[in-house]
N, C-alpha and C positions, 0 to 999 in steps of 0.2 A: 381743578388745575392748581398749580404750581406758581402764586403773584409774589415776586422776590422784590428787593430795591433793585436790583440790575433792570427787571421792567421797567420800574419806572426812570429809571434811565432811558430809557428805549422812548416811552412817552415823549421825553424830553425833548427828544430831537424833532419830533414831527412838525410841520409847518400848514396848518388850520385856517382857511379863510369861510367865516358865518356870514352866508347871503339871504337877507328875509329883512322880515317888517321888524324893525327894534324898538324899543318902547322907553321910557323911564318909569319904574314903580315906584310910589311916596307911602310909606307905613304911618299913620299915625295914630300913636299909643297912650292908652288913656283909661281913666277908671272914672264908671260909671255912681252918682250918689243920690241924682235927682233926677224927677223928668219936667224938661220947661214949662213954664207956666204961659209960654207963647203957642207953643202946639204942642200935642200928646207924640215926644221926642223924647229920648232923651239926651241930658247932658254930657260931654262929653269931658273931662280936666283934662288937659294933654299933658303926660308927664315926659314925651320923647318923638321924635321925628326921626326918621331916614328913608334916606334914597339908595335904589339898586338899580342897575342895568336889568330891563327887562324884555319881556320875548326875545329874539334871535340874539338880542344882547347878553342876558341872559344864560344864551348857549355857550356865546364866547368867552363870559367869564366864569362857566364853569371849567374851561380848557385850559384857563392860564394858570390855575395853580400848578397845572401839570407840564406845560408846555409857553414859553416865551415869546413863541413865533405863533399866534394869534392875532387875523386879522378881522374886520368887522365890515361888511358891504351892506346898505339899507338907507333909509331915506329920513333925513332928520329936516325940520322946518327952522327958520334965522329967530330962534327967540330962547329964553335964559335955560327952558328943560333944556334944548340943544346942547346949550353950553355945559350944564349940570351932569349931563352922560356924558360925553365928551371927556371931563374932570375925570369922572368914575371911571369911564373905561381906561383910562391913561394911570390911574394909580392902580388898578386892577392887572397892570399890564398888555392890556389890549390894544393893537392897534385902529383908534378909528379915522385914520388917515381915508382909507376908501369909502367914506360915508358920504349920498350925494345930498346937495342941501337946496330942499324946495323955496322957492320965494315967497309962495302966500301959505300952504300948509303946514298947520303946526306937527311940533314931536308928539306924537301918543302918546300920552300921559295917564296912569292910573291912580288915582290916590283911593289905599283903603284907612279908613277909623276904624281903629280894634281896642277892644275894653275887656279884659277878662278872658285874652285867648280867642275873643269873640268877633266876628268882624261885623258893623253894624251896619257899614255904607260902602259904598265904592264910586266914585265920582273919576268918570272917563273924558279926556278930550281928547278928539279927534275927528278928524273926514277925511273919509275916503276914495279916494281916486286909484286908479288903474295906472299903473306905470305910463308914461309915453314914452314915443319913439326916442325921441330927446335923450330920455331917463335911460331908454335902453342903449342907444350909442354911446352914452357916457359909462355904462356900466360894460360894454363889452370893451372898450378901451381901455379901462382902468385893471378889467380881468385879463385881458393878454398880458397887462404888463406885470401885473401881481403869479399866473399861473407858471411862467419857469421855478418861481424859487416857492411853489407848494406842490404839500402830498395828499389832499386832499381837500373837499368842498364840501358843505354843509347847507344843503337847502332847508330854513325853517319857516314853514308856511304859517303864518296866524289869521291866515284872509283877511288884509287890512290893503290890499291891491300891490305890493309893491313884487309878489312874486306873480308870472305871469305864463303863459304857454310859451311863450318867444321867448325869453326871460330864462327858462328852465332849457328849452330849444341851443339856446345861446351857450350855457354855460355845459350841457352833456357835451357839445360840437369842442369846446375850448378844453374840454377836461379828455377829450377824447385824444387830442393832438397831442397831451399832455402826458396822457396817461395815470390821470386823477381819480382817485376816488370821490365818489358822489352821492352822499345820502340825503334823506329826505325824512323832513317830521310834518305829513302832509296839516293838511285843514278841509275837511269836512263840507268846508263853505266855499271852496273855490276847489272844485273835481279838476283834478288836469290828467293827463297819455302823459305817466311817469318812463315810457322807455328809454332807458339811454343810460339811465343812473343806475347804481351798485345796487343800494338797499333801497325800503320804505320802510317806515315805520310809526305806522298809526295804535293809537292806543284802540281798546277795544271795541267802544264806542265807535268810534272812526272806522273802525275795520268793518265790523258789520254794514253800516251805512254807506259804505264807499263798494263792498259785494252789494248789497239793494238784497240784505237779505234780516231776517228778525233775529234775533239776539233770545230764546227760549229760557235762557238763564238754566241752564239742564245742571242736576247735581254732579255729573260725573267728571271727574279729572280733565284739565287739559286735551291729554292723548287718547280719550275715550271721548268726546264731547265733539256730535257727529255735526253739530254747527257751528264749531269752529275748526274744525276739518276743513267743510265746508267753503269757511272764509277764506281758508288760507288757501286752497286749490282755486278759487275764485280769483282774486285779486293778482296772484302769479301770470296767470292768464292775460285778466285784464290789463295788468297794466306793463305784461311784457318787460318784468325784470326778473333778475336773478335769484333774488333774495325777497323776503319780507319779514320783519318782526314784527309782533303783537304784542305789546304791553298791557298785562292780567292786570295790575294792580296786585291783591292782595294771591293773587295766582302766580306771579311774577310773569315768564314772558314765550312766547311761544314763537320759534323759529320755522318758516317754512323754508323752504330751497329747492329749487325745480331739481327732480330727479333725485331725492333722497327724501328719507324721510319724515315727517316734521320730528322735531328736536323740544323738547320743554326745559324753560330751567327756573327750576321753586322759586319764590321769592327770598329772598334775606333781610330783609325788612325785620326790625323787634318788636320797635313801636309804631304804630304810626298816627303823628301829632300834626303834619300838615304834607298835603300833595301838591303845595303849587312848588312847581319847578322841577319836579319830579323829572317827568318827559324829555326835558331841556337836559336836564342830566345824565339822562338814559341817553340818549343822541349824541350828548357831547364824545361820554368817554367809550360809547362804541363806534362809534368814528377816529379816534386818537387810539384806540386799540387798531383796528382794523390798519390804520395808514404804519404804526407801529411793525407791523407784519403779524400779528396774530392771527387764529383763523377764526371765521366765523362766528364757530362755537365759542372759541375762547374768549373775543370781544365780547359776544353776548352776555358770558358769564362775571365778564367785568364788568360790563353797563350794569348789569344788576345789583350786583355788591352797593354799587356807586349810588345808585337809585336809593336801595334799604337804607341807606345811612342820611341822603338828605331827607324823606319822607318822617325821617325821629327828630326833625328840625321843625322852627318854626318861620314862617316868613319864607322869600325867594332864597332858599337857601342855597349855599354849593357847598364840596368835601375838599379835604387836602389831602395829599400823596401821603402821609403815615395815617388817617383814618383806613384809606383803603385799602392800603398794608394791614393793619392790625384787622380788617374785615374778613383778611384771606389766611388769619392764622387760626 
């Protein structure tokens, strides 16, 4: 396809609301020269710290480099991460005005220590609860009043409870009235009856497990690779949408579409230095293509672009509108 600057104008205008479990990531960076003489560890010098918007946060600020009108729905706890994403997403450009804030649940929190490109530990906080009723009338209120002035919706599931069957129920009903697009980067760990919504889009992993079928790892191409065929006539089925993408990884990404025939498109990828966030950014900017008016295909072919370029990064990374320019020349 044909990615100009007048596209990304077209990006520009779209207006994005990320509904899922959001997170803060803490990087800390450092070089390894000893190992403790308190336990067989090692040391760690920190030479640098940061923080990112992560999971469905994550999603959002991969959107806003492209797009201004970026909203963020999810569940943050009353204590300083809160505050800290909050910071970020407001200088990131994101709105986290629709973010609901639990009283005793803290923000999900991941801190990695990395030494040499290398990650040595990951220290998580969090508990998990299931949305309540509560959670869900505040969040279908705040979505009527947020759904006039968007063009589409972003479900990102991490199974951390905040996305739920009534929850997803809610937001196809609101997006229906609306006329929304509505994708989805499911989880594995929380199965739900996606009918209602545009896309799905589980990475491979995910896909096999959510057909309930083996993954053979067979040598042959995409388009020849009779179980992933398989997958994708399975899950169109199952979960009664229109569409579904697969994310290959180093295969790049495989389109099914009820009533046509699957579609592959190679990866673009050059290098690849780190996968986290990959997903999130394959989701973001086929959802921002899609609500743009592209089709299908052509979203896909821009998630991918989008995807190769942050996988040659290091850390939660995202792209900007002249990377993915220069990715299409």
């Amino acid at each position: 396809m044909n990615f100009t600057r007048n596209c990304l104008g077209s990006l520009a205008k779209c207006r994005i609301l990320v509904v899922g479990d959001v997170m803060l990531d803490h990087f800390i960076w450092g070089h390894v020269r000893r190992i403790s003489p308190e336990a067989p560890v090692p040391i760690v010098e920190v030479t640098k710290e940061e923080f990112y918007p992560g999971g469905a946060a994550n999603v959002a600020r991969n959107i806003s480099p492209f797009s201004s009108h970026t909203h963020l729905m999810g569940r943050v706890g009353k204590d300083m991460a809160a505050d800290k994403l909050r910071a970020l997403l407001i200088e990131d450009q994101v709105d986290p005005a629709p973010l609901l804030v639990h009283e005793t649940l803290p923000t999900i929190s991941k801190a990695r220590v990395v030494a040499r490109q290398q990650q040595i530990v990951r220290v998580d906080r969090e508990k998990l609860l299931p949305q309540t009723d509560d959670e869900l009338a505040e969040v279908g209120q705040r979505l009527r009043k947020l759904a006039p002035n968007l063009d589409a919706i972003i479900l990102e599931d991490y199974g951390k409870g905040f996305i739920t069957e009534k929850l997803m129920q809610l937001v196809a009903k609101i997006a229906a009235e609306h006329k929304l697009i509505v994708t989805v980067d499911p989880s594995p760990r929380n199965p739900l009856p996606w009918a209602g919504v545009s896309l799905v889009k589980p990475n491979r992993l995910e896909a096999f497990a959510a057909a309930g079928l083996e993954d053979h790892l067979l040598p042959e191409v995409p388009l020849e690779n009779k179980d992933l065929l398989e997958v994708g006539r399975v899950l169109l089925a199952k979960w009664n949408v229109a569409s579904v993408l697969v994310t290959l990884g180093e295969q790049g990404m495989m389109l099914f579409e009820r009533d046509k025939a699957p579609h592959h498109i190679p990866t673009r990828a050059r290098e690849v230095f780190d996968v986290s966030g990959a997903g999130d950014t394959a989701i973001a900017l086929l959802t921002l293509a899609l609500a743009a008016g592209f089709t299908l295909q052509d979203a896909a072919e821009i998630s991918n672009h989008a995807s190769g370029i942050v996988v040659g990064k290091l850390g939660t990374a995202t792209l900007t509108p002249d990377e993915l320019l220069a990715a299409f020349e």
